[in-house]
N, C-alpha and C positions, 0 to 999 in steps of 0.2 A: 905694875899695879895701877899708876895713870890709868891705861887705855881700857883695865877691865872695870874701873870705874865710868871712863867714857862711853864704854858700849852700855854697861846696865844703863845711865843715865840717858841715853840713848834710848832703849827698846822702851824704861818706863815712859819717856815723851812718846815714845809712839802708841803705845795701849793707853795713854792720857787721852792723844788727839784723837784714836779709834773712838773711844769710849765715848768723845765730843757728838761727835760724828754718827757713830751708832749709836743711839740713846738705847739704854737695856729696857727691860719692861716694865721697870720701876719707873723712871723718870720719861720715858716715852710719853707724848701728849698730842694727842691729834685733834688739828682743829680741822672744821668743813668751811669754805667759804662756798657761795652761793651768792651767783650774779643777778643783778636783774633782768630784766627782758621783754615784760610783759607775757603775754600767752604763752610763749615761748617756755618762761620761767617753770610749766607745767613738769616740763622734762627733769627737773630737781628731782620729782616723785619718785619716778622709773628710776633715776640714779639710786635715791637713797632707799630702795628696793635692793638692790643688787648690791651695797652697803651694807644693810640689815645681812642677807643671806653670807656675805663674806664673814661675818660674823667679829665686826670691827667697833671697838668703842669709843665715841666721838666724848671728846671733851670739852669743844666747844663751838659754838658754829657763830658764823658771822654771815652776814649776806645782806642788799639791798635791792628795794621795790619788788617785784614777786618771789625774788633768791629770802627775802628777811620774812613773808611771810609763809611763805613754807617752812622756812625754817624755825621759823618761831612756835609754828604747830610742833614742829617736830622737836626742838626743844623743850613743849608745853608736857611732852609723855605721850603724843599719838604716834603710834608707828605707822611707817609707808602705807601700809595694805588701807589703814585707815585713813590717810590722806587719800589718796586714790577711790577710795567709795566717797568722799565727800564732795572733791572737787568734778567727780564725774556727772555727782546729782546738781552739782549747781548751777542755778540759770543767770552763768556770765554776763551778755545783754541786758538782765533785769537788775543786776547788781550794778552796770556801768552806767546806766540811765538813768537808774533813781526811780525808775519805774514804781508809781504809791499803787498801790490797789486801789478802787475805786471807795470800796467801804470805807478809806482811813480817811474820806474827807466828811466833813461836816455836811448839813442839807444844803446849809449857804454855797458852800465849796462846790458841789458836787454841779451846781445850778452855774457858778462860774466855769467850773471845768468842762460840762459840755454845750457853753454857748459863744466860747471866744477861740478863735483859732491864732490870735495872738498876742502876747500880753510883754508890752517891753515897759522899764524903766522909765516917768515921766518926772524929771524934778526940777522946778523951776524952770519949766519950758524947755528943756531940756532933753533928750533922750539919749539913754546908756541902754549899753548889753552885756550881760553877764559875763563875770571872768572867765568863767570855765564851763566847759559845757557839762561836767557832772560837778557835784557837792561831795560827792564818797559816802551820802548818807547810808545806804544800802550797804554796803562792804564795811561799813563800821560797826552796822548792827550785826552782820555776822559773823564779825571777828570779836564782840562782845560775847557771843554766844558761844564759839568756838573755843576761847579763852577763857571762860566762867572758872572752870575748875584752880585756874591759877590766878582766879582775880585780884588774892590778897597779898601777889608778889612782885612786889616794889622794886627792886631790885633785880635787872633779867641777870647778872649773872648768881643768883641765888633759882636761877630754875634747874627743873630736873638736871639740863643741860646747859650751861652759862653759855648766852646769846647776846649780841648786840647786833646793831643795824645802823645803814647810814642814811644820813639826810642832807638837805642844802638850803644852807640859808638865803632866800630868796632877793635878800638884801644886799648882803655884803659876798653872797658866792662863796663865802664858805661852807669847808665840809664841817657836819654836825656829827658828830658819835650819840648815837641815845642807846644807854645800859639803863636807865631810869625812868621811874615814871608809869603810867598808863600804859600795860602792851599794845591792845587796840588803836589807841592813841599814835603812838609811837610808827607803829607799821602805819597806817593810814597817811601819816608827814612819809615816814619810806618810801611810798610807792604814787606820791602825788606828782603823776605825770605832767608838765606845764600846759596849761591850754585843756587838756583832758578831764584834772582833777580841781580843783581849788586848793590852794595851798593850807597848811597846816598852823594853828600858832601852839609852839610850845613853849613855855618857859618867858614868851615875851618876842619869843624870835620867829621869823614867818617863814616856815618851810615846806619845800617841794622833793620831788623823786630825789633820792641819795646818787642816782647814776648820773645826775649830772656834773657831779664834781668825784666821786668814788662808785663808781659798780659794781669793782671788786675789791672787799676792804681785807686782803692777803695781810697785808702788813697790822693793822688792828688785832687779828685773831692772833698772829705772833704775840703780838703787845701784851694778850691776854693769860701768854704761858704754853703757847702752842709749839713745840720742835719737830713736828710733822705735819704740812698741808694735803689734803685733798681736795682739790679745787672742781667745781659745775662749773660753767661757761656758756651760757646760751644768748648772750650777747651778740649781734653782728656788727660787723668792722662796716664802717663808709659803704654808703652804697654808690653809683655811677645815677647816671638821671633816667633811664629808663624805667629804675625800679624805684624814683619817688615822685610815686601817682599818686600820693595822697599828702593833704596836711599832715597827718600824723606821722606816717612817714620822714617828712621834713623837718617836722620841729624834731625827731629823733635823731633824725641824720647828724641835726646842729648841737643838742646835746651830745651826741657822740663823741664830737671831734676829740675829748681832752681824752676822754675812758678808751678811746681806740687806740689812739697813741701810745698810752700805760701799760697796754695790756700785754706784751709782749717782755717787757722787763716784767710784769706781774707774774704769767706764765710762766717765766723759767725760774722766778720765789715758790712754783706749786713743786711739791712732791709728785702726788701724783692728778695730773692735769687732763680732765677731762673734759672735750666739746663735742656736744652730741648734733648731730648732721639736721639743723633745722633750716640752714639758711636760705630754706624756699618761704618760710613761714613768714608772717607778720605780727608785732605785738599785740593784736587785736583778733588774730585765730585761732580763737576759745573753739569754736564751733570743733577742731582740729585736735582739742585735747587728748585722746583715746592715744593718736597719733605719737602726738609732740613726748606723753608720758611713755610710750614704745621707746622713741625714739632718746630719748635718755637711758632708758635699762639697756639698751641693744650699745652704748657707747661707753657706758659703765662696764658691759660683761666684757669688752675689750681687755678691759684692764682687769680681769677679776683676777689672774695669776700674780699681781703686785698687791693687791688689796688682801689675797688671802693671806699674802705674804708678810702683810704690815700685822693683819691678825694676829697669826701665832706668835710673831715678834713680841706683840702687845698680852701674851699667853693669857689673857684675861679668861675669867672663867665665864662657863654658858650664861651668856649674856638672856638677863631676864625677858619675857615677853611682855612685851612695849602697852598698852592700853588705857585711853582716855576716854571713858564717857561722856559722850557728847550732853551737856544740860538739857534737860526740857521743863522744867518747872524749877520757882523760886518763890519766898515772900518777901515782898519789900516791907519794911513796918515804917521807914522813915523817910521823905523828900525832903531833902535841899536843893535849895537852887541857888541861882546866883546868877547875873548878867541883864536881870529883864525889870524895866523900870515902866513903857507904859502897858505891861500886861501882868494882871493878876493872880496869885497864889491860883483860885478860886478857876480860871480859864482857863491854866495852864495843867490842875487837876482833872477839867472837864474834858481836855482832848484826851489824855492820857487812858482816861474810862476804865480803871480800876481802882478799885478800893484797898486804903495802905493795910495790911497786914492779913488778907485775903492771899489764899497757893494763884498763882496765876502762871499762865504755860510762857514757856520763851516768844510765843508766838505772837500771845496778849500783848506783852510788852514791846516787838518790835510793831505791833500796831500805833501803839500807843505815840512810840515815837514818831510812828510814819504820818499820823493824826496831826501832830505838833509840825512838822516837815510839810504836810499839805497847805496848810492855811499859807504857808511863805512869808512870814513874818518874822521865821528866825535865819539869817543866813547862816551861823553852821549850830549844832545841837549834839555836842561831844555831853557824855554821859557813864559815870563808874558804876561799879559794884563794889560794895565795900563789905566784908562784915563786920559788925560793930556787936558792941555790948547788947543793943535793945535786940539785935537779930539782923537783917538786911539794908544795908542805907542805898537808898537812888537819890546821887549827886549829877543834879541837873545843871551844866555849865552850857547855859543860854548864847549866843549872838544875836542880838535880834537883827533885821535886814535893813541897813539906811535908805533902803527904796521902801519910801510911804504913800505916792504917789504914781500907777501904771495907767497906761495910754494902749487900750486893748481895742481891738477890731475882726470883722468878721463882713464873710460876703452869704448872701444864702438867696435860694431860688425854689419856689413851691409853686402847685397849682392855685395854693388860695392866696398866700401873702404877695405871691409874683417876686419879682426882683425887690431885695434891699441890701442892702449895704449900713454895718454896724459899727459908730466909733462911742466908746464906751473911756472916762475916767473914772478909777477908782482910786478914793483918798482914805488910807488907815490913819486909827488916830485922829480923827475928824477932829472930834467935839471931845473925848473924853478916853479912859484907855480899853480894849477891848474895843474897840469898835470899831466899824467902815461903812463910808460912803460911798456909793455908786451912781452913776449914770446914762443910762444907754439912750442915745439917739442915732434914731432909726430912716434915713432915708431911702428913696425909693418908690415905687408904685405906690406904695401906703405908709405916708410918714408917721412914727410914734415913737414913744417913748416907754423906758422904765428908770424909775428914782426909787434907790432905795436905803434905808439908813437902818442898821444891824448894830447891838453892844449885846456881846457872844459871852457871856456871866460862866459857859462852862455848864459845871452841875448845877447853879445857883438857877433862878428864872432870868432866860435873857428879854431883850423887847425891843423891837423893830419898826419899822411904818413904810410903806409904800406907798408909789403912786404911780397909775400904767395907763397908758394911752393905747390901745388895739383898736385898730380898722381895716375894713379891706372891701372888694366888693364882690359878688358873687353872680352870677344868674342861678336863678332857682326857680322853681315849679311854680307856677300863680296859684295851684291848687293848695300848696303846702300855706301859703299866707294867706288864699281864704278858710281854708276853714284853722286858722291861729287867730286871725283878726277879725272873723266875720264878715268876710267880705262878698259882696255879689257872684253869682256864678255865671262866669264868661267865656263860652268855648273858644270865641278865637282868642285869648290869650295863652299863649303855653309858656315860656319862661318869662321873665321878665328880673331887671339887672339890682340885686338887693343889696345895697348898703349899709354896714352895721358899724357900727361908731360904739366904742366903751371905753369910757374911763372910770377906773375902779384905783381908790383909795384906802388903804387900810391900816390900823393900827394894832399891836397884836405882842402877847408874852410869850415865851416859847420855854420848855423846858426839856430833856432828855429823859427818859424813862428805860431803867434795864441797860443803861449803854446802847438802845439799836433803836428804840420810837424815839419821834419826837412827837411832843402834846403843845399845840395850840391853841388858844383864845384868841379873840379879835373883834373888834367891831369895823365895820364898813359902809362905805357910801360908792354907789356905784350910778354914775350915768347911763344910760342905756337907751341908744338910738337906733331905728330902724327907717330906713327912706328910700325910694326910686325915684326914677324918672314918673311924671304927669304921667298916669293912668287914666287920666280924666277926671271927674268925680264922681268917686264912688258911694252907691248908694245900698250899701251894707246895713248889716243891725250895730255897728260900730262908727260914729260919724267921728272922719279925722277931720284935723286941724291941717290946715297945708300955705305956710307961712310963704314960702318960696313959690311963684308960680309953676315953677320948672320942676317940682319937688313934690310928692305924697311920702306924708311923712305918717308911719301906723304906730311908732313907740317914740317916744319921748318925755320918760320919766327918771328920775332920780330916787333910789333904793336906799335902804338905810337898815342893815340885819346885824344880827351879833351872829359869832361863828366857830366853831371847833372841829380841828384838825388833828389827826392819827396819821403818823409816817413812818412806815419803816422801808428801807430801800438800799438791798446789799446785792443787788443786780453789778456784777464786773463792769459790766459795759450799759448805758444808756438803748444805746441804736442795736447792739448787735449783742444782747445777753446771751452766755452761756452756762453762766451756775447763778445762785443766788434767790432771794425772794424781795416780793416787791409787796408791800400794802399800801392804800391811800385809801383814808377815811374824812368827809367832808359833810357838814351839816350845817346849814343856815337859817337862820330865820328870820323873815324879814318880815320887819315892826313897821317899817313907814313908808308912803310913796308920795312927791308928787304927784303922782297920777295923774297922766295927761291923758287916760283913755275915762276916767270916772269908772274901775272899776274894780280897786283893791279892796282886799283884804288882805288880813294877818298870813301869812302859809309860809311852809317851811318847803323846804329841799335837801335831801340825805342821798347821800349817792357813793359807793364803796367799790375798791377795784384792789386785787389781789391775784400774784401770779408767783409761778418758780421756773427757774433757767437752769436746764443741767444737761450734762454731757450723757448721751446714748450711746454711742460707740467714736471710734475713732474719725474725728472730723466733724462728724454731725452731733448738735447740738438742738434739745427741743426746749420752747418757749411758752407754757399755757397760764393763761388767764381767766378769771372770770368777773364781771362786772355788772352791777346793777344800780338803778337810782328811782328813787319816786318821790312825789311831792303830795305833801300833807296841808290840808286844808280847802275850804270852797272858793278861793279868791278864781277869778275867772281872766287873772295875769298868765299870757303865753308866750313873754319873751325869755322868759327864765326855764322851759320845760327845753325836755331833750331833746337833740336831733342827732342822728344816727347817719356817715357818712364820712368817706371823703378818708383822707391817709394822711397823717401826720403826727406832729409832737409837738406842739405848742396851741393846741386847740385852747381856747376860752370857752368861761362860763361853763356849759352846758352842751356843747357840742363834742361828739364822740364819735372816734375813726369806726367806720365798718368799708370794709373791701364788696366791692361788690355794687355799691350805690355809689353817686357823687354826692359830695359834701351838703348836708344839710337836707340830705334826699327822705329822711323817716325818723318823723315827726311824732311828740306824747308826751305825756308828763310823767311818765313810768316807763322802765327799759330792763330789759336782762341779757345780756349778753354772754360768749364764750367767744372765748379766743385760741387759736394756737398755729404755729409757725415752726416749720424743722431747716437749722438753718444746715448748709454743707458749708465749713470753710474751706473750699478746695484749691487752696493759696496762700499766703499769706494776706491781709488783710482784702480779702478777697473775698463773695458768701455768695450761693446759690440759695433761694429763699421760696420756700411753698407756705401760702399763710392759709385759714378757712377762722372762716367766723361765722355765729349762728347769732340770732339773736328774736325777744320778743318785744315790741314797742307800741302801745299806744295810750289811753289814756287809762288809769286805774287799775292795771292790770294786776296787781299785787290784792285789789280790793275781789277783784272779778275771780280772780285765780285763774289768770290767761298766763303769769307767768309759769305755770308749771306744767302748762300743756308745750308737744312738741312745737320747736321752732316757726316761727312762719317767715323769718327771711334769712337768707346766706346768702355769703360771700367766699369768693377767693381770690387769692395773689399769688403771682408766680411773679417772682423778680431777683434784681441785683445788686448786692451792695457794694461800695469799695470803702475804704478808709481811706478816705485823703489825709494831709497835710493841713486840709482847711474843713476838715470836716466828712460827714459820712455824704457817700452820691448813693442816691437808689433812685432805682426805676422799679415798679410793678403793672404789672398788666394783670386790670381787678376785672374781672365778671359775676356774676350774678346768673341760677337758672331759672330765675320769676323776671328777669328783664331780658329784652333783645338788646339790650345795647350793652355796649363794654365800655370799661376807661383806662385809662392810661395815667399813672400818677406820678412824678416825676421830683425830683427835692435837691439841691444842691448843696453843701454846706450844713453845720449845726444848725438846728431850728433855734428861731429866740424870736 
């Protein structure tokens, strides 16, 4: 009797310990972990591909830096097929760079973006460089998007699929578990690579990439109720030094040391343990993705005889079809903010550029933030979706950037300005909130300046004042300034070296209109000098003043007009447009002169230019313009009339590019112009460029109706652009079929 009590007590211990051991399909619970890796991390997709078709149901997943955001989607309710069409359309590089559009900057903005090729940290004499070479702002707005549909889920293991991720406190090195909180938020801390990303603060605590201290958090997703592992692995162990040719590389290498060590005891915690064959790959070969998600499903169907096998174990019934629609429209009805002290309700509206309780596209809104992101006044710009009783709340949680103070520079090289070299402070927060101070001086063949002082009200009217110093000096036609100045007719003179001196001052309100114009007022005062070398004395219908022996001086007067300006300009690119439109509307009228020649009157000047950038087929992109200007009034003043010539982007007053002529070469008080240029980028940043321009100019023509007869002068260009580092390089070679001669026009660096 004993022993047939010992044997049953016996066999029931052993169908106890099976039954430990075999979990039936009741108590069975399968968690997924998912490592980080960066680009690597793609291969997740392919795995949980072959996942889906095993037809296996996940109870919980865990994973860090691109293991936490895969998996987070896929927690979120998008199945595989659907990560795979999103991460295939996405442009990785524009996501890691922070890359803004050009539209999301302000006019202000868009005038500092294409004139400095470098802008560092200046404070108290001082200079710093950024922590990291991205912010994450980009990948946060798209994981906002991405995650919409589960915005109001506080709680990750209350999502479809109960999720957590890891992170590292960048302080104390500890690991971080986040189940709470902001998911956006959350993965963003996850996957803040050090050096790559900027760190994350949640909760008070400053966190970076989870892999630094956990990559693969095996032992958490137990924690969470899990008795079955299926582990991803895209991690690589220590590399040797041939294969770390890069910074990033290395700072990985050095994260590595602890998660390489682990992973081996962590490995034989997986069930079943999957590492798909990347390790030619680097964290940074997105380009690669098609590959990297192959090469996950191809390491997955290895194992698909154990996965089928966890399935039927798991006898769950025909597991639903998986399906998250991606957002594309919302209403905000309510801003909060929070964080920002010298910048206003009213400013921080005006970037945004929509109106609260208006449908706006997902699109709007990550404008909106990338607008707030360009000015660079806020170091990071974390942002929820909530919804609330009134309907949609946007909780704006502000950093603003303790760099108020930058020390920017630039080198640039033209046929007219010649060599300069540009050292530029700009101080935010000057005088008052909203606002910045600038500086540019200008050395060089032709020293000047620009000062300018900006309070950006947003929607409100902002107001501004400048003050700019331009000079340079030219040879030009003698013909062209006698008959502007009246001057004697003298065959043997043919060029002769013209001198032009402006400084222009202005004071001026500005306000946005539609989200895309901006409308200007202003009044100004403008110097305006014209001088050569001693011509002798000339005995024209105009007698000049000639103060300096060495000097004929034909303009030297001081202007004084009120003025309004129409901008709108969503050109991508400055130098090398490929989609987008441009308008610039300017009219002035000027009330007063010294008048050093005795011969003003009242007369105004209206002058419009209007174009669109778009893509034709693959590579080639075309550019057309049209431009016109005429002056109203009898004043017999011909320093302010048009002159047609010459290649550039920083022309003053009244002087306008035409290919074909040199600068300042056609002469009028009225002009019409067309333009167009097809550019090939057959490189990266790279362009083969055909330009033609037509145009009619002389005096009255709008009166005459010489503008609407065919052209009387063209031009064209055939040239090269590159994008530098420090700016765009072009060369064109301009001719002209009304002239024997050709030119050659040549630009180094951003104009300014």
């Amino acid at each position: 009797m004993p022993i047939k009590i010992v044997l049953i007590f016996a066999l029931f211990s052993f169908c106890f310990l099976s039954a430990q051991q075999q979990p039936g399909k009741d108590s069975l619970k399968v968690g997924l972990v998912l490592s980080g890796g960066g680009a690597k991390g793609l291969a997740h997709i392919g795995a949980l591909k072959v996942i889906e078709k095993a037809g296996i149901k996940l109870d919980y997943i865990g994973g860090t830096s691109m293991g936490a955001i895969v998996g987070a989607l896929y927690a979120a309710g998008y199945s595989a097929e659907e990560l795979d069409s999103i991460f295939r359309k996405t442009n990785f590089v524009n996501l890691i760079q922070d890359n803004l559009p050009r539209e999301a900057k302000s006019f202000y903005e868009k005038d500092d973006a294409d004139r400095y090729a470098l802008t560092l940290p200046f404070d108290k004499f001082k200079l710093s460089f950024p922590p990291a070479y991205s912010g994450g702002q980009n990948i946060y707005n798209e994981l906002v998007r991405l995650l919409y549909p589960v915005r109001d889920v506080r709680n990750f293991r209350k999502l479809p699929i109960p999720f957590i991720c890891m992170a590292t406190d960048v302080e104390t090195g500890d690991q971080v578990l986040l189940d709470k909180g902001y998911l956006p938020e959350a993965l963003l801390a996850s996957g803040a690579l050090p050096s790559l990303f900027e760190p994350t603060e949640i909760d008070g605590k400053l966190l970076v990439d989870g892999g630094v201290m956990n990559n693969y958090p095996v032992d958490e997703v137990r924690q969470m109720g899990a008795n079955f592992i299926i582990g991803v692995d895209v991690q690589h162990g220590l590399s040797d030094r041939e294969s770390l040719l890069s910074a990033t590389e290395i700072l990985l290498q050095i994260s590595n040391y602890r998660t390489a060590r682990d992973m081996e005891k962590k490995a034989n915690e997986t069930d079943i343990y999957i590492k798909p064959d990347i390790s030619t790959y680097s964290v940074i070969d997105f380009s690669s993705g098609a590959t990297l998600i192959a090469s996950g499903e191809k390491a997955t169907e290895a194992k698909y005889p154990e996965l089928r096998e966890l399935a039927l174990r798991q006898n769950a019934p025909k597991l639903p079809n998986r399906h998250l629609k991606v957002a594309d429209s919302l209403v905000v009805n309510n801003l909060l903010l929070s964080g920002t002290s010298n910048y206003t309700r009213g400013y921080i509206k005006g970037k945004l550029r929509f109106e609260l309780g208006d449908k706006i596209s997902f699109k709007k809104l990550e404008l909106g933030i990338s607008n707030l992101a360009a000015t660079g006044n806020f170091k990071t710009i974390k942002y929820e979706l909530v919804t609330s009783e009134e309907g949609e709340d946007l909780i704006l949680k502000l950093t603003e950037n303790p760099n108020k103070t930058f020390l920017r520079m630039a080198v640039h090289y033209d046929d007219l300005y010649k060599t300069a070299a540009l050292i530029n402070l700009t101080k935010k927060n000057l005088l008052m909130k909203d606002d910045v101070g600038s500086f540019d001086f200008i050395i060089g063949d032709n020293v000047r300046y620009d000062l300018e002082y900006y309070v950006d009200k947003g929607f409100y009217w902002s107001f501004g004042l400048n003050s700019r110093l331009n000079a340079f000096n030219k040879e030009v036609d003698y013909n062209l300034l006698r008959t502007n100045f009246g001057l004697i007719e003298d065959p043997s003179i043919g060029e002769i070296n013209l001198s032009v001196t402006d400084i222009t001052s202005q004071v001026y309100i500005q306000t946005v209109l539609r989200e895309e114009f901006a409308f200007i007022l202003g009044v100004e005062e403008k110097y305006l000098k014209y001088s050569t070398k001693t011509l002798g004395t000339p005995s024209g219908q105009v007698p000049l003043i000639t103060n300096n022996p060495n000097r004929t001086t034909f303009e030297k007067s001081n202007y004084f007009s009120t003025y309004g300006k129409l901008i709108l300009d969503t050109y991508d690119d400055k130098y090398f447009p490929t989609q987008g439109l441009y308008f610039s509307g300017d009219f002035h009228l000027y009330l007063l002169s010294s008048d050093y020649n005795n011969n003003f009157k009242e007369f105004a000047v209206g002058k419009a230019r209007m174009g669109a950038a778009f893509h034709v087929f693959d590579k080639f992109s075309l550019n057309l313009e049209t431009e016109g200007g005429f002056k109203l009034g009898t004043s017999e003043v011909s320093a302010l009339d048009f002159a047609l010539g010459g290649y550039g982007a920083a022309m003053i007053n009244n002087f306008i590019p035409f290919f074909g002529y040199d600068f300042l070469g056609l002469p009028g008080n009225s002009f019409v112009k067309a333009y167009g240029r097809l550019d090939y980028n057959f490189a990266p940043k790279n362009h083969l460029m055909f330009a033609a321009n037509y145009a009619n100019v002389e005096d009255d023509i709008f009166r005459t109706g010489e503008w609407f007869t065919p052209p009387n002068f063209s031009g064209y260009g055939l040239g090269y652009g590159w994008e530098s580092f420090f700016g765009p390089v072009q060369v064109f070679y301009s001719w002209s079929p009304e002239r024997a001669q050709s030119d050659v026009f040549f630009s180094i660096g951003y104009w300014f």
